[in-house]
SEFIZA-3560 file (N, C-alpha, C; in Angstrom, 3 decimals):
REM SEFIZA-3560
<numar><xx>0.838</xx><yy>-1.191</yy><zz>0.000</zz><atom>N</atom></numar>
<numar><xx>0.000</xx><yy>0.000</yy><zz>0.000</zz><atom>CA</atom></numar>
<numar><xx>0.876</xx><yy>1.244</yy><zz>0.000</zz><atom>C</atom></numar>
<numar><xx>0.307</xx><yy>2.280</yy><zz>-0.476</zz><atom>N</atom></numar>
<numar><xx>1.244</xx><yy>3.612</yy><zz>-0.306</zz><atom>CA</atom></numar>
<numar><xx>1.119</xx><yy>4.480</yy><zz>0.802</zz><atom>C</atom></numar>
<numar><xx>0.228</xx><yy>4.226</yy><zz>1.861</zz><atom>N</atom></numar>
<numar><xx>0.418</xx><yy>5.308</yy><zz>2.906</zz><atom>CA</atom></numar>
<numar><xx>-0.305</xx><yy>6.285</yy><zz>3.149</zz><atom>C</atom></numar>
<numar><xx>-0.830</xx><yy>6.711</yy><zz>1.895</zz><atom>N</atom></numar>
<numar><xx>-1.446</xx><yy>8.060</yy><zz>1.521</zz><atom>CA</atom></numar>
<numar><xx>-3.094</xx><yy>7.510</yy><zz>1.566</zz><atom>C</atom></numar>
<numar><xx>-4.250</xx><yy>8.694</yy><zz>1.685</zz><atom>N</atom></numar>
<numar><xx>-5.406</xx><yy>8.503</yy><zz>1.853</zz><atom>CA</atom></numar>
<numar><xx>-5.599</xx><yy>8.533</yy><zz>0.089</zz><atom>C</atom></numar>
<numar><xx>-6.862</xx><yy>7.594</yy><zz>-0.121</zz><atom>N</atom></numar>
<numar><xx>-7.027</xx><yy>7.208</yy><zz>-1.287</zz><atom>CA</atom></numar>
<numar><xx>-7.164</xx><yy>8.594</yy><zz>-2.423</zz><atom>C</atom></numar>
<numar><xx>-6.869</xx><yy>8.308</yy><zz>-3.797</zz><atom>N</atom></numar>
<numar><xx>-6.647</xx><yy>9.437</yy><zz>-4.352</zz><atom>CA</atom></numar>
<numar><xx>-7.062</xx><yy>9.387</yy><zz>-6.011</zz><atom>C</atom></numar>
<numar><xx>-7.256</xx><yy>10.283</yy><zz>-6.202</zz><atom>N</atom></numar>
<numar><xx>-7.412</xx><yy>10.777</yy><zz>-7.672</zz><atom>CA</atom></numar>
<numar><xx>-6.480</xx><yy>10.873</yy><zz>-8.699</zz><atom>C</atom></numar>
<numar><xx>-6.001</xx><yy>10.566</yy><zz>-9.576</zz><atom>N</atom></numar>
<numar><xx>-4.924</xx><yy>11.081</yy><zz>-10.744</zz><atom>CA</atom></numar>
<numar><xx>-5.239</xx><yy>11.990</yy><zz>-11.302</zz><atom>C</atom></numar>
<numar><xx>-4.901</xx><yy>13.194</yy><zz>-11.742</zz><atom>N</atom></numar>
<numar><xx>-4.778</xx><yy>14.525</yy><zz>-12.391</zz><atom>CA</atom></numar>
<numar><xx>-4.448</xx><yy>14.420</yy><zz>-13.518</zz><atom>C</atom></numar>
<numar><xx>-4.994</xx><yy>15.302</yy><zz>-14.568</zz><atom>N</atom></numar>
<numar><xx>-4.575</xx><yy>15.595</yy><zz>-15.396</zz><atom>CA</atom></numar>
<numar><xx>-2.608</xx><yy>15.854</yy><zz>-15.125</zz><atom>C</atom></numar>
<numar><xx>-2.399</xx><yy>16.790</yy><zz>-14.159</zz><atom>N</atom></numar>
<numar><xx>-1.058</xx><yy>17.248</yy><zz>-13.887</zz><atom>CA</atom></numar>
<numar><xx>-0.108</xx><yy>15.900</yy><zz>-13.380</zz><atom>C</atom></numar>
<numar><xx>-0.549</xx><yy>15.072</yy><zz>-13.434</zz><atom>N</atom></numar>
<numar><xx>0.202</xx><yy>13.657</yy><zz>-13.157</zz><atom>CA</atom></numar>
<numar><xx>0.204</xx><yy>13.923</yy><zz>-11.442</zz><atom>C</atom></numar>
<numar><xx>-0.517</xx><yy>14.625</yy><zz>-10.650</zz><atom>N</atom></numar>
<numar><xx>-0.395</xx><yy>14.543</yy><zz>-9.115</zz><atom>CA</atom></numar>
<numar><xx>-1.465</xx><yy>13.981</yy><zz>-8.816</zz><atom>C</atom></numar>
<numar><xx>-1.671</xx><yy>13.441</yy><zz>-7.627</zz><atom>N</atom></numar>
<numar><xx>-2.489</xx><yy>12.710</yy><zz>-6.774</zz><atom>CA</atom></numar>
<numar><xx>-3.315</xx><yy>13.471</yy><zz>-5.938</zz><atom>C</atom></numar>
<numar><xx>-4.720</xx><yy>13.439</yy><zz>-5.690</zz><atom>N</atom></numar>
<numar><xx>-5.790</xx><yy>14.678</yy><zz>-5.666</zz><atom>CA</atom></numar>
<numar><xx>-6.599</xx><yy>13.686</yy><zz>-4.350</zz><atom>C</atom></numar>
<numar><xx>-6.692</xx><yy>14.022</yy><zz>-2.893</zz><atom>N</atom></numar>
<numar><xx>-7.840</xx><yy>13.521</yy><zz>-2.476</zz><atom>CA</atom></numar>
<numar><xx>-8.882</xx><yy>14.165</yy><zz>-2.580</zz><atom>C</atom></numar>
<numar><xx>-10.242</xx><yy>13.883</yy><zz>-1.845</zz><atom>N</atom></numar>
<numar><xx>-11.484</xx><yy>14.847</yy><zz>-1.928</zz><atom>CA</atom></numar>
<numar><xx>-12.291</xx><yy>14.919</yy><zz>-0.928</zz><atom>C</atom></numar>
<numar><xx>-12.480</xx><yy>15.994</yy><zz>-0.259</zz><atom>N</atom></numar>
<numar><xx>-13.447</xx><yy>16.202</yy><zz>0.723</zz><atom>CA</atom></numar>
<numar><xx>-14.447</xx><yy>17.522</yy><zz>0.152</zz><atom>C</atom></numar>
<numar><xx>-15.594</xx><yy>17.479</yy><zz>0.726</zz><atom>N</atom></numar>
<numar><xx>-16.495</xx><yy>18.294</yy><zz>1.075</zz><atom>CA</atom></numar>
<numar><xx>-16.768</xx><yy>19.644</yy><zz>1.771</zz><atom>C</atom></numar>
<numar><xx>-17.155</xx><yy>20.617</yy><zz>1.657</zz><atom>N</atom></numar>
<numar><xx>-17.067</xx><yy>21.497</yy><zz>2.395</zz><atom>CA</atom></numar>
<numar><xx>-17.896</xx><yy>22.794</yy><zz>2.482</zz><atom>C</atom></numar>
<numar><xx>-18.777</xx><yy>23.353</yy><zz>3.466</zz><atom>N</atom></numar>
<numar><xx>-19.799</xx><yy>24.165</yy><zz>3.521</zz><atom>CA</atom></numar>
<numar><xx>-19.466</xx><yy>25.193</yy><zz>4.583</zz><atom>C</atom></numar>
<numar><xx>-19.581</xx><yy>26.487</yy><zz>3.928</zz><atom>N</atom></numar>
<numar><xx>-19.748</xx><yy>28.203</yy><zz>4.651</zz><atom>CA</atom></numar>
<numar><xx>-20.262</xx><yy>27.712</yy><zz>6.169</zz><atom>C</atom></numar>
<numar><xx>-19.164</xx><yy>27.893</yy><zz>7.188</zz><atom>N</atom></numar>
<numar><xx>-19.195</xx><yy>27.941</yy><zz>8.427</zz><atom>CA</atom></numar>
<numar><xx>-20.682</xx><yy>29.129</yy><zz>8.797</zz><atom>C</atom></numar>
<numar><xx>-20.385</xx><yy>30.262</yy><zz>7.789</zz><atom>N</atom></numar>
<numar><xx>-21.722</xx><yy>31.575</yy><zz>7.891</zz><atom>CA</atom></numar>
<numar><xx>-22.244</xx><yy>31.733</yy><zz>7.063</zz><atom>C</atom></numar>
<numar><xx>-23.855</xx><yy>32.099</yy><zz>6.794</zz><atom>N</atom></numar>
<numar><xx>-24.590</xx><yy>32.293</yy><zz>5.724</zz><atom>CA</atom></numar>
<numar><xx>-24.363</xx><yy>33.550</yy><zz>5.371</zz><atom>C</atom></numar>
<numar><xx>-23.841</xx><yy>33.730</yy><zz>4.020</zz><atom>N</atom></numar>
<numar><xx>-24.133</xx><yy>35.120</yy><zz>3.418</zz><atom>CA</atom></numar>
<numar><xx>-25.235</xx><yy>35.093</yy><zz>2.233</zz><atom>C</atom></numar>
<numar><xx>-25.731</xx><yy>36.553</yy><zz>2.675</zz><atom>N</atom></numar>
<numar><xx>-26.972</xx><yy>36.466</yy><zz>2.371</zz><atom>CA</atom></numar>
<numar><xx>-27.999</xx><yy>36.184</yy><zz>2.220</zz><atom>C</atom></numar>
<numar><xx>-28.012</xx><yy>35.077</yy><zz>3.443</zz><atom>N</atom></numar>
<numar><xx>-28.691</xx><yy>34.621</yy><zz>3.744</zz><atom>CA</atom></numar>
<numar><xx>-28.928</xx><yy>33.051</yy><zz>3.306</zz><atom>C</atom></numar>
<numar><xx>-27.871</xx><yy>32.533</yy><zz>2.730</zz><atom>N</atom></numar>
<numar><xx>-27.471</xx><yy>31.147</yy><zz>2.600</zz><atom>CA</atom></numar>
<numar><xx>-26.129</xx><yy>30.708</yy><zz>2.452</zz><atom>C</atom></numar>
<numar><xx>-26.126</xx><yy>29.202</yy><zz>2.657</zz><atom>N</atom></numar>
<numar><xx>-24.811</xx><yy>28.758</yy><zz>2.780</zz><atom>CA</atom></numar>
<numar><xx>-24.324</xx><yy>27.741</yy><zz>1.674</zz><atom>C</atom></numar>
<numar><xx>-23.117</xx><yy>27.878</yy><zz>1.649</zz><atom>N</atom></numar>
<numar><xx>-22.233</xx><yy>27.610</yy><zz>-0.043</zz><atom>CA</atom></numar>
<numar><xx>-21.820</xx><yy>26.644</yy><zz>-0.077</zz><atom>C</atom></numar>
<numar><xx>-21.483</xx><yy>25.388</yy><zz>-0.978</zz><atom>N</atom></numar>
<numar><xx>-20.834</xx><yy>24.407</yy><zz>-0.555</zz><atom>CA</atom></numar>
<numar><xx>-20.028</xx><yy>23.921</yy><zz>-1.746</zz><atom>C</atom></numar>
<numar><xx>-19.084</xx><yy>23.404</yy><zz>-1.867</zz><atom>N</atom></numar>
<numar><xx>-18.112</xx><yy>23.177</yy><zz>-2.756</zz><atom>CA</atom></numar>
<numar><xx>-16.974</xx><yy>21.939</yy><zz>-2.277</zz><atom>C</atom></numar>
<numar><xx>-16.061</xx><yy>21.632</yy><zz>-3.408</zz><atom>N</atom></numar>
<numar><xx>-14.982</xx><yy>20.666</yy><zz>-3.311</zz><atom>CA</atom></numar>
<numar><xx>-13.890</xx><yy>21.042</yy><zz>-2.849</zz><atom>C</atom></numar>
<numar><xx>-12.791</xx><yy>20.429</yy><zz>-2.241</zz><atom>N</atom></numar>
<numar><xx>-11.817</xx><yy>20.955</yy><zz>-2.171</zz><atom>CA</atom></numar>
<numar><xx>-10.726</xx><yy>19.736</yy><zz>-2.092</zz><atom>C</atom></numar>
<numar><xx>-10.209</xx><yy>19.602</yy><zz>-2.826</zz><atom>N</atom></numar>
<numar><xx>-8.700</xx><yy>19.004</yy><zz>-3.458</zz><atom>CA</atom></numar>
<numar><xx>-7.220</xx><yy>18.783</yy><zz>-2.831</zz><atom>C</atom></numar>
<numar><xx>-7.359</xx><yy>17.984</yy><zz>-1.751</zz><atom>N</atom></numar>
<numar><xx>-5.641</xx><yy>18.530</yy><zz>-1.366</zz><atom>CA</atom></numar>
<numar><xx>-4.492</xx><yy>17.428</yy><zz>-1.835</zz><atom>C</atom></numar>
<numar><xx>-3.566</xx><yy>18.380</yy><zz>-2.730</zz><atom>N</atom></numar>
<numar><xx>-2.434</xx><yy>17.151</yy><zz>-3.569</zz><atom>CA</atom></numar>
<numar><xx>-1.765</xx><yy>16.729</yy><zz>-2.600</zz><atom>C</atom></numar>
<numar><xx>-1.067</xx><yy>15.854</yy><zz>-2.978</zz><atom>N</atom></numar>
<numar><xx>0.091</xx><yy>14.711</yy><zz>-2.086</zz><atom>CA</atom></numar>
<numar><xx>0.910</xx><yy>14.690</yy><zz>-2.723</zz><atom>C</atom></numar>
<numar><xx>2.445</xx><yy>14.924</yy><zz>-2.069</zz><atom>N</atom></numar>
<numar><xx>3.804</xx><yy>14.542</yy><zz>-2.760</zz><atom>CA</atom></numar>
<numar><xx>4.173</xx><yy>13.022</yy><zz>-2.481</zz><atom>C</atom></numar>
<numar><xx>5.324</xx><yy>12.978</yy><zz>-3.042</zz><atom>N</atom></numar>
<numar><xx>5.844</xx><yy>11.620</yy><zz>-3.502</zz><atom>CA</atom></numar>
<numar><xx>6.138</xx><yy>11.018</yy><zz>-1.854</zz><atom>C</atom></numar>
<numar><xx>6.162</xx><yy>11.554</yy><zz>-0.614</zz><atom>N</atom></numar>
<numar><xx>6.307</xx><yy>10.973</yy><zz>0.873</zz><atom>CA</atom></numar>
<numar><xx>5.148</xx><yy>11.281</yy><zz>1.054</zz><atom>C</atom></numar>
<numar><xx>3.889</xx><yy>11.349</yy><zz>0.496</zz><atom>N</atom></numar>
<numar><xx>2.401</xx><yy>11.207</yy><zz>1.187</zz><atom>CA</atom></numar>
<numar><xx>2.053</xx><yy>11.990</yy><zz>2.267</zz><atom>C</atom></numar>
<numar><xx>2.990</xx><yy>13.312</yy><zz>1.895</zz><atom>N</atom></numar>
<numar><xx>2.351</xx><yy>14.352</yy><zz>2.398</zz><atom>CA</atom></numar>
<numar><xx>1.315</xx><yy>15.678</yy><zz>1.754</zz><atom>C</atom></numar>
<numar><xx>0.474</xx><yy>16.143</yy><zz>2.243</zz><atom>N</atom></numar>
<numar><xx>0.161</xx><yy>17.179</yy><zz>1.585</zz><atom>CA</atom></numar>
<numar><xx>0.842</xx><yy>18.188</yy><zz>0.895</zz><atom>C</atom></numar>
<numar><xx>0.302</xx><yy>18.610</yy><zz>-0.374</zz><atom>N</atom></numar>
<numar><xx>1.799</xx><yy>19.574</yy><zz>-1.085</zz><atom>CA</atom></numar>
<numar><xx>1.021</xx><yy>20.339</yy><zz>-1.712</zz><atom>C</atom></numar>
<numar><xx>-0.368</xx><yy>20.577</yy><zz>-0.989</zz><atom>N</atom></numar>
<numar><xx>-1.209</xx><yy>22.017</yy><zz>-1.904</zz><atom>CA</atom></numar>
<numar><xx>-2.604</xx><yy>21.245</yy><zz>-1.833</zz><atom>C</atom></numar>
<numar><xx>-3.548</xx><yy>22.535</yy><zz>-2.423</zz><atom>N</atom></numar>
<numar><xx>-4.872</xx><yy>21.962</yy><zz>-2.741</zz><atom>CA</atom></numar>
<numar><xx>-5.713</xx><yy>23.188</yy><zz>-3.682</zz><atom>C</atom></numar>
<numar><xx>-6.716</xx><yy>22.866</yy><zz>-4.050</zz><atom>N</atom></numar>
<numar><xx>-7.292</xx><yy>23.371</yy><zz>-5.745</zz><atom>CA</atom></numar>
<numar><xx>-8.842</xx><yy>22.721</yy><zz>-4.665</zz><atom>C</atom></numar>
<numar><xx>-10.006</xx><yy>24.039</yy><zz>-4.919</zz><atom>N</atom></numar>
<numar><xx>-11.124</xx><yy>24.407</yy><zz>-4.469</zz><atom>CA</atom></numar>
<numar><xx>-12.268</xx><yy>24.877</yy><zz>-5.762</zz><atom>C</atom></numar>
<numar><xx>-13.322</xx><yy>24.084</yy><zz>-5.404</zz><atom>N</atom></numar>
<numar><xx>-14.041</xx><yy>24.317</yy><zz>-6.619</zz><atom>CA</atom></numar>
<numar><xx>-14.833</xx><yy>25.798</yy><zz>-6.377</zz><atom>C</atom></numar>
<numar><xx>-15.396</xx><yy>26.484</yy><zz>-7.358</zz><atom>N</atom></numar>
<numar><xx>-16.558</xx><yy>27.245</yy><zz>-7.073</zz><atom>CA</atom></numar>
<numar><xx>-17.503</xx><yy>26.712</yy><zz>-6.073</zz><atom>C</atom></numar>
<numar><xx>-18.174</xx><yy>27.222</yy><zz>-5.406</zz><atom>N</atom></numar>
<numar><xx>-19.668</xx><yy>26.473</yy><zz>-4.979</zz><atom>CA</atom></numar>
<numar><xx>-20.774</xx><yy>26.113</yy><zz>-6.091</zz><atom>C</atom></numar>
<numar><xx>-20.604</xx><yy>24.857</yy><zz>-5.490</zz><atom>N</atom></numar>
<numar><xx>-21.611</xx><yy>23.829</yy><zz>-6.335</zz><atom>CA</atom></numar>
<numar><xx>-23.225</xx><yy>24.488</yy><zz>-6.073</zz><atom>C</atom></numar>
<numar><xx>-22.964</xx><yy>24.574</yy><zz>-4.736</zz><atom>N</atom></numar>
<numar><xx>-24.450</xx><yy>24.229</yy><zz>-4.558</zz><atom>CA</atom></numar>
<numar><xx>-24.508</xx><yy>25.415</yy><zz>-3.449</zz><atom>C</atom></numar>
<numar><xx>-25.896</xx><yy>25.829</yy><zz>-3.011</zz><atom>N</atom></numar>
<numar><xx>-26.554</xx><yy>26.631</yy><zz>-1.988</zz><atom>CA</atom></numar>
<numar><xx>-27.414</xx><yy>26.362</yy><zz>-0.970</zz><atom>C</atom></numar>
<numar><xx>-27.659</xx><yy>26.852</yy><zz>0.028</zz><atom>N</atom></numar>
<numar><xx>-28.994</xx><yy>26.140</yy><zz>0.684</zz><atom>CA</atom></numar>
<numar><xx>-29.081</xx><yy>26.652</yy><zz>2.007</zz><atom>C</atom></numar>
<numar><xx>-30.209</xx><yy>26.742</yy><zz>2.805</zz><atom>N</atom></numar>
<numar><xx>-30.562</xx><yy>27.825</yy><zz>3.674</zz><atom>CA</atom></numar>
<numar><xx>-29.775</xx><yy>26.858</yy><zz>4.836</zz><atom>C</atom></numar>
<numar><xx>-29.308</xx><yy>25.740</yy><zz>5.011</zz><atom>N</atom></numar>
<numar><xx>-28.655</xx><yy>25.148</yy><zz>6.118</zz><atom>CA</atom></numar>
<numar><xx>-27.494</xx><yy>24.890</yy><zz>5.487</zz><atom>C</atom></numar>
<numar><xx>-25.855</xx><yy>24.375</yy><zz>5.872</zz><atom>N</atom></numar>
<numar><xx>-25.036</xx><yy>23.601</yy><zz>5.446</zz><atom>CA</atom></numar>
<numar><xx>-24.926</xx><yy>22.170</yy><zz>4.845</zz><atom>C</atom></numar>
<numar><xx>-26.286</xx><yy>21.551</yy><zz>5.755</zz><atom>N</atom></numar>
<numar><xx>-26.765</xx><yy>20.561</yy><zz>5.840</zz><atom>CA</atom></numar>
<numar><xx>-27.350</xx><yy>20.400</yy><zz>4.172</zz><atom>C</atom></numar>
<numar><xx>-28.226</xx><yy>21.436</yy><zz>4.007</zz><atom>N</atom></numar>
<numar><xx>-29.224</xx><yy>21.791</yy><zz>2.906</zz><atom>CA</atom></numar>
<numar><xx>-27.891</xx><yy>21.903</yy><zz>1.738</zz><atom>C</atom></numar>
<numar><xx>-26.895</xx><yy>22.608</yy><zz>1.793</zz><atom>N</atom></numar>
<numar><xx>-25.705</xx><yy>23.361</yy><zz>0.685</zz><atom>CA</atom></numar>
<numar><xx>-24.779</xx><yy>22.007</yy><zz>0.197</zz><atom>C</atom></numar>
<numar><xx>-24.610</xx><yy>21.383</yy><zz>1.408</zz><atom>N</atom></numar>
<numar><xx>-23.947</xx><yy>19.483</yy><zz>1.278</zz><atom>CA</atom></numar>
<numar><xx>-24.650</xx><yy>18.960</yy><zz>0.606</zz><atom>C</atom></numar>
<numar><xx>-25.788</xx><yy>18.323</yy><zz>0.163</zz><atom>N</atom></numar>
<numar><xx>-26.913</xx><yy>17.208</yy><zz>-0.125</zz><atom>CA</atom></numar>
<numar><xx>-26.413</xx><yy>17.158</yy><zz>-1.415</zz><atom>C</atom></numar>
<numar><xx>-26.493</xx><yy>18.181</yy><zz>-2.268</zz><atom>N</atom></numar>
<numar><xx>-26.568</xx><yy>17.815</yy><zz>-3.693</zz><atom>CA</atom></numar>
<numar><xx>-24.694</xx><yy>17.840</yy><zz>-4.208</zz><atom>C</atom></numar>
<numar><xx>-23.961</xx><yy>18.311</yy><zz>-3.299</zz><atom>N</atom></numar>
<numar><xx>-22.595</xx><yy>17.707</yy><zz>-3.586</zz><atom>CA</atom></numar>
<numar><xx>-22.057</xx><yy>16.515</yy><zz>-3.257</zz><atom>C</atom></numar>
<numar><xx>-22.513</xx><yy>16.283</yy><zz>-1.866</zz><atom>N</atom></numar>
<numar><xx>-22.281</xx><yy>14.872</yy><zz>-1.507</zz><atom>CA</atom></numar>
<numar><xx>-23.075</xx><yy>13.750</yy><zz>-2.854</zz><atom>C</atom></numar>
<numar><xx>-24.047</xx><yy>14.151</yy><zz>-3.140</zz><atom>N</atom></numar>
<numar><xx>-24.618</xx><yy>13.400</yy><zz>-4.405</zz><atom>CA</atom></numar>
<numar><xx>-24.053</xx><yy>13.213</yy><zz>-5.432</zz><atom>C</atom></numar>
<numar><xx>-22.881</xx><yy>13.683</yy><zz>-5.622</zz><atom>N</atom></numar>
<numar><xx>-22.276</xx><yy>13.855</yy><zz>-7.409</zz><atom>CA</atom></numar>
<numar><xx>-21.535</xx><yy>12.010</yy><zz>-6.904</zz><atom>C</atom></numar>
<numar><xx>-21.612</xx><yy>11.863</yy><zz>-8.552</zz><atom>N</atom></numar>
<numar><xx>-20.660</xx><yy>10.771</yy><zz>-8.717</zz><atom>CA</atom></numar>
<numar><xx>-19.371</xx><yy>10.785</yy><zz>-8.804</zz><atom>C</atom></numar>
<numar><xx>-18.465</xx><yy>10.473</yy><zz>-8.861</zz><atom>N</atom></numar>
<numar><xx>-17.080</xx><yy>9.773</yy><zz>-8.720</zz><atom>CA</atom></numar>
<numar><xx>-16.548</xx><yy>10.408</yy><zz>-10.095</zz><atom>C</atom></numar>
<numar><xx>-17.260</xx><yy>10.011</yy><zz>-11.447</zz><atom>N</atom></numar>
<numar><xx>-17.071</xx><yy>10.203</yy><zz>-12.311</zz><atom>CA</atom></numar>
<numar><xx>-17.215</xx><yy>12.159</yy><zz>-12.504</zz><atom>C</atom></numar>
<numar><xx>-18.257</xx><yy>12.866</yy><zz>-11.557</zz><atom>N</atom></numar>
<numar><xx>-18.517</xx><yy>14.333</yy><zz>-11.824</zz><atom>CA</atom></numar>
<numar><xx>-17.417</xx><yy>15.181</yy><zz>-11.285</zz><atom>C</atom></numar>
<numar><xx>-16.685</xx><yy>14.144</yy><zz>-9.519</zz><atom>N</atom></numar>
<numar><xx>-16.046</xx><yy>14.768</yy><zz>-8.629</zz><atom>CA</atom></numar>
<numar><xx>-14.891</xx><yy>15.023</yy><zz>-9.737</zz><atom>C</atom></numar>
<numar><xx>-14.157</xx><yy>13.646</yy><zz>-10.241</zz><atom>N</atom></numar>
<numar><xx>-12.812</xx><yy>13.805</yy><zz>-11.169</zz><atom>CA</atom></numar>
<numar><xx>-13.050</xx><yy>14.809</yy><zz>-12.519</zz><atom>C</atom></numar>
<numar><xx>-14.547</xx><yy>15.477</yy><zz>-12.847</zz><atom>N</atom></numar>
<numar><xx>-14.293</xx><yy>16.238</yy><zz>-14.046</zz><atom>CA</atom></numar>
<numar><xx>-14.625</xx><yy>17.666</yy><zz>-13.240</zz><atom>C</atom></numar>
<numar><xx>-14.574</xx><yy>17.673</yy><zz>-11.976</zz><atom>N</atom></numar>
<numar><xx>-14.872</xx><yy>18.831</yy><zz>-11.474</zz><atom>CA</atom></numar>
<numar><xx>-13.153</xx><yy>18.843</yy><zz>-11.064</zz><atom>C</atom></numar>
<numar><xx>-12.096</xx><yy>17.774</yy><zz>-10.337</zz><atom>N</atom></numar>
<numar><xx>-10.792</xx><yy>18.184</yy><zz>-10.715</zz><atom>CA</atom></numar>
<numar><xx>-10.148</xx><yy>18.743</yy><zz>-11.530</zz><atom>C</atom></numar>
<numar><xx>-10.560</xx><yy>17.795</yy><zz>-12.925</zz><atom>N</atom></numar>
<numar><xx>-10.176</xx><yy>18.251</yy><zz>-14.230</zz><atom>CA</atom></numar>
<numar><xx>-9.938</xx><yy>19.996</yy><zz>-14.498</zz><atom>C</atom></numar>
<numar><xx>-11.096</xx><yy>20.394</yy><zz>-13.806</zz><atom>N</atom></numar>
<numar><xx>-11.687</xx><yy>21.483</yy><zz>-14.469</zz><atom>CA</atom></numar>
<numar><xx>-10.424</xx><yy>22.515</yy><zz>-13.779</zz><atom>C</atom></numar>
<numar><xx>-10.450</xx><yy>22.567</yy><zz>-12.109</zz><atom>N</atom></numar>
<numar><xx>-9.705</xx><yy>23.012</yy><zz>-11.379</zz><atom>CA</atom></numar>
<numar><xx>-8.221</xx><yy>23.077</yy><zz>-11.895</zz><atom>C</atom></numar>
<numar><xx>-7.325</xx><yy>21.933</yy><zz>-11.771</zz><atom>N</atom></numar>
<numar><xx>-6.395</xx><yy>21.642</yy><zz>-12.449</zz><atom>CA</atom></numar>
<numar><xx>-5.922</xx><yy>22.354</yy><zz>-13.978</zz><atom>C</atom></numar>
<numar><xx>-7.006</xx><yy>22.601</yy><zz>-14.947</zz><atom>N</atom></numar>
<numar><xx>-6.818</xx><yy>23.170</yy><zz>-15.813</zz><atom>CA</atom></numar>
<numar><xx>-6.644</xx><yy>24.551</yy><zz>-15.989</zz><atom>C</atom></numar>
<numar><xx>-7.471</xx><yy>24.915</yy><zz>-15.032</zz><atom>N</atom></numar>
<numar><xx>-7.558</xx><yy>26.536</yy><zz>-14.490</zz><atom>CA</atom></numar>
<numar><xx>-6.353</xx><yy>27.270</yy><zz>-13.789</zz><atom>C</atom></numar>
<numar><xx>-5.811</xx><yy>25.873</yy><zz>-13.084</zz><atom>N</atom></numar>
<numar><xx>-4.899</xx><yy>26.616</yy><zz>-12.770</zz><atom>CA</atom></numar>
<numar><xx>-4.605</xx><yy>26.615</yy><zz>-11.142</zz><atom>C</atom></numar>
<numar><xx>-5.911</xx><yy>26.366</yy><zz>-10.903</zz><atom>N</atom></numar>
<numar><xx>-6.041</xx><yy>26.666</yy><zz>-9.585</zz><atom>CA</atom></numar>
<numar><xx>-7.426</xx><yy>26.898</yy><zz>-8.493</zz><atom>C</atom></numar>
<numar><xx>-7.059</xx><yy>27.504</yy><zz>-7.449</zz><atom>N</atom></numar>
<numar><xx>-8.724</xx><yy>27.722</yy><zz>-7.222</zz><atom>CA</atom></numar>
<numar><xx>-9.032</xx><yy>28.839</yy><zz>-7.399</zz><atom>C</atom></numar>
//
């Protein structure tokens, strides 16, 4: 095994995990939720990370999570893609 928490391949040839993540505070009265990416170097440490736009919205965190936690496997890696290509977050 390699050590490292399970991972994604990149376009950039680096290794991408994926977690979840929702606005601690509502602005404007709702809360934001989006991806966030953190790469791993070659000793399976963290070596950066790449953040999507917000996916999704919703008057709870709870509510802003639902429909990201929902994406497939296949949406999360073209929502990397996308990041990665950009450049960044």
């Amino acid at each position: 095994m390699h050590g490292r928490p399970p991972a994604f391949g990149a376009a950039d040839g680096q290794a991408y995990s994926v977690a979840t993540f929702a606005d601690d505070a509502a602005e404007q009265g709702r809360y934001g939720a989006a991806l966030l990416f953190v790469r791993w170097d070659e000793a399976a440490r963290p070596a950066g990370h790449l953040e999507t736009e917000y996916l999704a919205f919703g008057s709870t965190p709870d509510e802003a999570l639902a429909p990201v936690l929902a994406l497939t496997l296949e949406q999360v890696k073209a929502h990397l893609d996308q990041c990665v290509a950009r450049g960044g977050s």
